[in-house]
N, C-alpha and C positions, 0 to 999 in steps of 0.2 A: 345513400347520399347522392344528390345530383351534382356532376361536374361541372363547372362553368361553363358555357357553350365555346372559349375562344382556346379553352384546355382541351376539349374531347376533339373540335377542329385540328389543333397541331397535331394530335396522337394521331389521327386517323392521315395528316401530312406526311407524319411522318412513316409510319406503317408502308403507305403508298410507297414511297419512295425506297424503303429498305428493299421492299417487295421488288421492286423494278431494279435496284443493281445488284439483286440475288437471282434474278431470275438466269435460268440454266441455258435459255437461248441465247442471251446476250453477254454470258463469261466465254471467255477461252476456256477449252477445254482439254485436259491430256490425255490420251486415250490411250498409250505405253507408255511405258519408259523400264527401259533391265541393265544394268552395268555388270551382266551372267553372274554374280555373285550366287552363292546357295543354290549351286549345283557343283554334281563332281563330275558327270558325263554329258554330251551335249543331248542326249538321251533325257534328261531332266529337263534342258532348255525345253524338250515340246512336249513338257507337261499342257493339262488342259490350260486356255487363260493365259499359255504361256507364248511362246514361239509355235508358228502351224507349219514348217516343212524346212527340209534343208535339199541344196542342189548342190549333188557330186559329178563333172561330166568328165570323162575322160582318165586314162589310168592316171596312179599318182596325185590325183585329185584328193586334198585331206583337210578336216575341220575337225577342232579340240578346241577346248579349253586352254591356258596356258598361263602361267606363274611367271612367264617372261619380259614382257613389258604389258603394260598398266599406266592405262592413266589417272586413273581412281582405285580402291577399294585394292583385291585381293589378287582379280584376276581377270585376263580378259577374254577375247575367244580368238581364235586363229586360224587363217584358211591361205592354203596354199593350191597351185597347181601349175602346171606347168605351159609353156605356151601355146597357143591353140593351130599353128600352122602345121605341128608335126602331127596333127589326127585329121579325121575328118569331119571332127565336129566344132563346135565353142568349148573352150576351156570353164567350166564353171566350179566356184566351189562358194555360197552362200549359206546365208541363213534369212527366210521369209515371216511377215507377218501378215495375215490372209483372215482376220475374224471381220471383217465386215465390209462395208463399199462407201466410198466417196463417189458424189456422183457434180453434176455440170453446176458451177455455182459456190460448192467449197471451196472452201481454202483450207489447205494444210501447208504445219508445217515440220518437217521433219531434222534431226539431227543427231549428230553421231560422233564421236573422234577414231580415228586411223592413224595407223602406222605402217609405214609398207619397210620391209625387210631390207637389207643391203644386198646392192644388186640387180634392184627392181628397175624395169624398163620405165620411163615414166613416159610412155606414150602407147594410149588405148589401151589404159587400166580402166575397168569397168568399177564403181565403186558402189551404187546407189541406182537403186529400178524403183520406178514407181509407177506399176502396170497395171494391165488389165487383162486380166488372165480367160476370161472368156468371150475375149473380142477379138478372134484367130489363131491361127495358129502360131502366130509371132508374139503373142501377148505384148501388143503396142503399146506405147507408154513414154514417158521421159527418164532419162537415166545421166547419170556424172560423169565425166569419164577424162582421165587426166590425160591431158593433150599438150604436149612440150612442157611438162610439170605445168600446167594452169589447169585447174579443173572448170570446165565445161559443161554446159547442158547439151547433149546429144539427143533429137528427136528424130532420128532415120527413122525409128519404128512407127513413126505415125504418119504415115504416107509418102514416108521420104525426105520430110524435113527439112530446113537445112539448122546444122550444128549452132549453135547460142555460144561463143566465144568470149574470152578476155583473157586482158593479158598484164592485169594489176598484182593479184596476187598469185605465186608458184607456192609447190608442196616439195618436201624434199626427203629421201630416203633417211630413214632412222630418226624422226621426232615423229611426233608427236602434232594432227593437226586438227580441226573443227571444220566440220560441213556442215550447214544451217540453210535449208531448199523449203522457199517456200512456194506454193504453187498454188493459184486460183482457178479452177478447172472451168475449161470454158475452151472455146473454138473461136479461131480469129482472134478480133480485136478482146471479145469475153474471156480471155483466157488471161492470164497474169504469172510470170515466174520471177522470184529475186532469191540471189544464190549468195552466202555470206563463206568466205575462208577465213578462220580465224581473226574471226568479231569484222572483217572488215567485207563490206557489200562490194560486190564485184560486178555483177548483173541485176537489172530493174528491170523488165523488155515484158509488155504485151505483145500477145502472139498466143496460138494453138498450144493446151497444154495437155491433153486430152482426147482419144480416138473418138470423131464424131458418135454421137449415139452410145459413146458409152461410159466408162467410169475407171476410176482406179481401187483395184479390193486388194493388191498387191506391193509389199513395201520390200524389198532384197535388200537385204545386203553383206560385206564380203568381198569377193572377187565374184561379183556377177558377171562379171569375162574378160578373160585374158587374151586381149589379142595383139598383143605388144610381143616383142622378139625374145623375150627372158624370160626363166621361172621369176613367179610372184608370190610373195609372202606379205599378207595383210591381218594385223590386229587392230578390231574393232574394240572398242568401247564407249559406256551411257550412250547409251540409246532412246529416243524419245521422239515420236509421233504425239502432235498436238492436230487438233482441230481450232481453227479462229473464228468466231465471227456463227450467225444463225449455220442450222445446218439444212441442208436440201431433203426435197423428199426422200432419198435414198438413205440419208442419214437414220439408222433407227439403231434398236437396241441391238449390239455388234454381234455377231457369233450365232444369232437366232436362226430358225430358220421363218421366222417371219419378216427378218430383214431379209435372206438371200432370197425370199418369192418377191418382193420389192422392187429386185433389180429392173434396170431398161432394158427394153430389147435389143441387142447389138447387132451392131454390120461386121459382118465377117469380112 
């Protein structure tokens, strides 16, 4: 049987069209997300697929799992350590996500809930890195970091920087709060970051988000460093790295190693 020419027209309209707001460059896309359920050791957390590393620096430095506060589900993860002036190093105690690369041109966006412990200094609490681990020895990058209770964009690591401030919404010890970073990777004016504290946008500011020449393959977080005056006690929970929007050359299948021969060449 022949169709009527104005029927097999809309089908093939319509086809078109379905086609075009399924296609896989033009959705958002999530690329994690773990609220650590379905694990008992954080040993589990870096199964394959799963979490790729954890940083412990300095003694006293501790990360678990923990039944204590939750903001979701069963349970959360917990990292403590102590302040970083009595060593000779950065205080660190996180957990990384490291399977693939963003590179000049993405946008991500990342988000998490925290709780930091009674007691906690709330000035130069490290919360949130989103780095580039093989662009020096400083793995530069943009990172969160609670300054007078306001969390902050901190860019020292990319040439010095100067900090991305406000002073709309404060965090406060013993609840419960949302960090939502989103960031368009780009240099100068190409570069784009907006910072949400619980649902409310605090920061919109173009500007440098990104070490020239190179990318971000690195997501912490935890206590990525404690350079505040006090021990620090931080519970993370839901976790979730999105990508927005097309992705760049560098964007490819995560974890490959045909994505990591990809990467750009970096300035050290």
């Amino acid at each position: 049987m022949v169709r009527p020419r104005s029927i097999v027209s809309l089908m093939v309209l319509l086809s078109v069209t379905v086609g075009v707001a399924a296609s896989p460059a033009l959705a958002d896309r999530s690329i994690f997300a773990d609220g650590f359920e379905n694990a008992r050791t954080v040993s589990d957390l870096l199964a394959p697929g799963r979490w790729s590393y954890v940083q412990q620096v300095n003694p006293g430095s501790a990360i678990g799992l923990s039944t204590t506060h939750m903001h979701s589900g069963l349970q959360s993860i917990r990292f403590f350590g102590h302040p970083s002036f009595r060593y000779r190093s950065i205080t660190k105690a996180d957990i990384a996500w490291s399977q693939g690369g963003f590179g000049t041109g993405d946008t991500i966006e990342i988000e998490a809930w925290f709780f930091l412990g009674a007691g906690a200094d709330l000035n130069d609490l490290y919360l949130l890195d989103a780095e580039c681990s093989e662009c020096g020895t400083q793995s530069p990058g943009t990172r969160i970091r609670v300054s007078g209770g306001y969390p902050v964009v901190d860019r020292s690591k990319i040439l010095g920087l100067p900090t991305i401030s406000q002073d709309r919404v404060q965090v406060a010890v013993e609840r419960w709060f949302d960090l939502r970073y989103r960031l368009k990777l780009g240099v100068g004016p190409a570069g784009h970051l907006r910072l949400w504290v619980d649902g409310t946008k605090v920061i919109d500011r173009a500007g440098t988000t990104v070490f020239p020449g190179g990318f971000v393959d690195s997501i912490q977080f935890g206590l990525t460093a404690n350079a505040s005056r006090a021990d620090a006690e931080v519970f993370v929970d839901d976790v979730s790295i999105r990508r927005l929007g097309r992705p760049s050359p560098i964007d490819c299948v995560l974890g490959t190693a045909a994505c990591l021969a990809r990467r750009p060449s970096v300035i050290s």
